[in-house]
C-alpha positions as CSV (number, residue, x, y, z in Angstrom):
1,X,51.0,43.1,-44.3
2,X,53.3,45.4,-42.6
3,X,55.0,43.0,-39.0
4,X,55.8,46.7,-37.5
5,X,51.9,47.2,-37.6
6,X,51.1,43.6,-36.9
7,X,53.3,44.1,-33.4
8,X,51.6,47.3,-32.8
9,X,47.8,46.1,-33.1
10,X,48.6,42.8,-31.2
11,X,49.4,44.9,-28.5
12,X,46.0,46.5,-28.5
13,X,43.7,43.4,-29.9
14,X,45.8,40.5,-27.9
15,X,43.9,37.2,-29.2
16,X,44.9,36.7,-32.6
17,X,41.5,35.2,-33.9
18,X,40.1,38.4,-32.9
19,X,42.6,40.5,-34.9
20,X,42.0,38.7,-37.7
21,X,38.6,39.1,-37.4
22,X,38.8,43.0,-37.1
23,X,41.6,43.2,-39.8
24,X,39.7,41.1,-42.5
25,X,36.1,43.1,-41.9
26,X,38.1,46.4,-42.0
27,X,39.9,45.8,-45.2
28,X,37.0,44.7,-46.8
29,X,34.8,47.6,-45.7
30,X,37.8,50.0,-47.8
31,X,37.9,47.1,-50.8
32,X,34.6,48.2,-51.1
33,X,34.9,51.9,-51.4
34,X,34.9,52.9,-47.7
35,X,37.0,56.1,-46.7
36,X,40.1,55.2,-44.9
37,X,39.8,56.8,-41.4
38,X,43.4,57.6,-41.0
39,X,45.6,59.6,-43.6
40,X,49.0,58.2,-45.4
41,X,51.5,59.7,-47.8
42,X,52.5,56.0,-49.0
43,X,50.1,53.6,-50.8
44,X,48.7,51.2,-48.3
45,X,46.9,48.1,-48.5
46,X,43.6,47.4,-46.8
47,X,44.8,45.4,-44.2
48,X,47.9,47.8,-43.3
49,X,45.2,50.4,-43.0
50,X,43.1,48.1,-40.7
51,X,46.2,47.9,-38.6
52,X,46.8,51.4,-38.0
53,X,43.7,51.8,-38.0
54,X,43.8,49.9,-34.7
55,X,47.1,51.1,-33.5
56,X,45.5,55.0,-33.6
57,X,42.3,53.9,-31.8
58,X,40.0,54.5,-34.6
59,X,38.5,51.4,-34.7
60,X,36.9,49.4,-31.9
61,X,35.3,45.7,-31.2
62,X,33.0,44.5,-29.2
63,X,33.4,40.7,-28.2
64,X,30.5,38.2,-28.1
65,X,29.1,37.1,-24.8
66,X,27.4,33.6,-24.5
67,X,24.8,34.1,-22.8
68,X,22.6,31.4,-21.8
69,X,19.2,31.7,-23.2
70,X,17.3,30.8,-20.1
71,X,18.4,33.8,-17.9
C-alpha cells in the first residue's frame, strides 16, 4: 500500500477502523473482477485503487447507527 495514498484517504475517512473497512471491501470488490472506477497508467494494487478511489470521491460510506430497538 502506497503511505502518499494512505495520508490522503485518512484525511477524508479519519477513523482508521473505518478505512480499513472501506479499503478491504473495495479491493475485494476489484479481486473479483469489478471495473476500477478511476483510471491509471501504472499497475496498481487493489487496495491503492481503493485509496484513490477515496481520495477522488468515488466511493462513499455510510456509518452504522445504533439505534435502540424500542423507539
Amino acid at each position: 500500500m502506497r503511505d502518499e495514498y494512505l495520508k490522503e484517504a485518512q484525511k477524508i475517512i479519519e477513523d482508521p477502523n473505518t478505512l480499513i473497512n472501506v479499503v478491504s471491501r473495495r479491493s475485494k470488490q476489484l479481486k473479483f473482477g469489478n471495473k476500477p472506477l478511476v483510471e491509471s497508467l501504472e499497475k496498481l494494487e487493489p487496495e491503492d485503487i481503493a485509496l484513490r478511489e477515496i481520495i477522488e470521491g468515488k466511493i462513499s460510506y455510510l456509518e452504522w447507527e445504533d439505534r435502540d430497538p424500542e423507539g
